[in-house]
N, C-alpha and C positions, 0 to 999 in steps of 0.2 A: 504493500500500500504506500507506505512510505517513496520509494523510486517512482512510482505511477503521480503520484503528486508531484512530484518534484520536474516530470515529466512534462505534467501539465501544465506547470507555469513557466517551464520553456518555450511551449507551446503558445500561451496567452501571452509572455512578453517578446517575443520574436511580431506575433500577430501586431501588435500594437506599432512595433517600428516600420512592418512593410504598411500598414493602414496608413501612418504618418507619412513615411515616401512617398506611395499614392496620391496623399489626401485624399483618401474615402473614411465615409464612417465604418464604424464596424459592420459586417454584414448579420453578426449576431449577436446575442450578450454571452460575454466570458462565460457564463455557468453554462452554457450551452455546450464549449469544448470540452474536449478530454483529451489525447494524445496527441488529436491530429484535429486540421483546421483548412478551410478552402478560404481562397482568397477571391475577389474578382481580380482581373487584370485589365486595360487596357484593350481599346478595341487591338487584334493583331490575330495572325497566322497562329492556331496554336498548335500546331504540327511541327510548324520552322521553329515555335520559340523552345517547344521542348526535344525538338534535335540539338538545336545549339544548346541547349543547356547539359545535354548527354556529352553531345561530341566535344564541346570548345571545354567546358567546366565537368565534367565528369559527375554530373548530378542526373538523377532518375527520380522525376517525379510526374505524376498525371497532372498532364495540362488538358483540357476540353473543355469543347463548348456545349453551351446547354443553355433553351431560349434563347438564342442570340449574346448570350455574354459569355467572355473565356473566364477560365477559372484555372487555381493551380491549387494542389491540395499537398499538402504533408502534412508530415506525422514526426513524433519526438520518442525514440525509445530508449531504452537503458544503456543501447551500445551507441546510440549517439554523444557527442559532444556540441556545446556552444558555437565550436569554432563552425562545425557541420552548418549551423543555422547561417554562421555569419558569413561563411560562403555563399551560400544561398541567396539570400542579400546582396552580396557584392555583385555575385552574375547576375540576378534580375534586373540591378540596377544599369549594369554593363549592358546590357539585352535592351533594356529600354530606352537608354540616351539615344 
């Protein structure tokens, strides 16, 4: 239980900083997550943005769309790290300039 919390607010403050690069609001309230968490993105290719996020940055995450908006989803588990997240970050903002 303990590690799954811990989890979770890697999850909720990672959330908080791509919301804030966005500038979107949240798309849901905190108690809603648990592990893992979708983002909206940007209208964009989400097919291209998650090859390049495989091939250039060596990250695997589901990017799709649904109704018309892209979305990127992760997750935060025990064998991650911060630094995990803060890559993450640094390619989508790399991706998005």
């Amino acid at each position: 239980p303990e590690v799954a919390l811990n989890c979770r607010k890697s999850v909720i403050s990672f959330r908080k900083k791509i919301i804030d690069y966005l500038n979107i609001g949240p798309p849901c309230p905190d108690d809603y997550l648990g592990q893992m968490a979708t983002i909206p993105l940007p209208p964009l290719d989400p097919d291209a943005f998650k090859k390049k996020l495989l091939t250039v940055f060596n990250i695997q995450v589901p990017v799709y769309e649904w109704e018309g908006q892209v979305y990127l989803r992760y997750s935060f588990q025990a064998y991650n790290s911060e630094d995990d997240l803060e890559k993450l970050l640094s390619a989508i903002k790399d991706i998005l300039i």
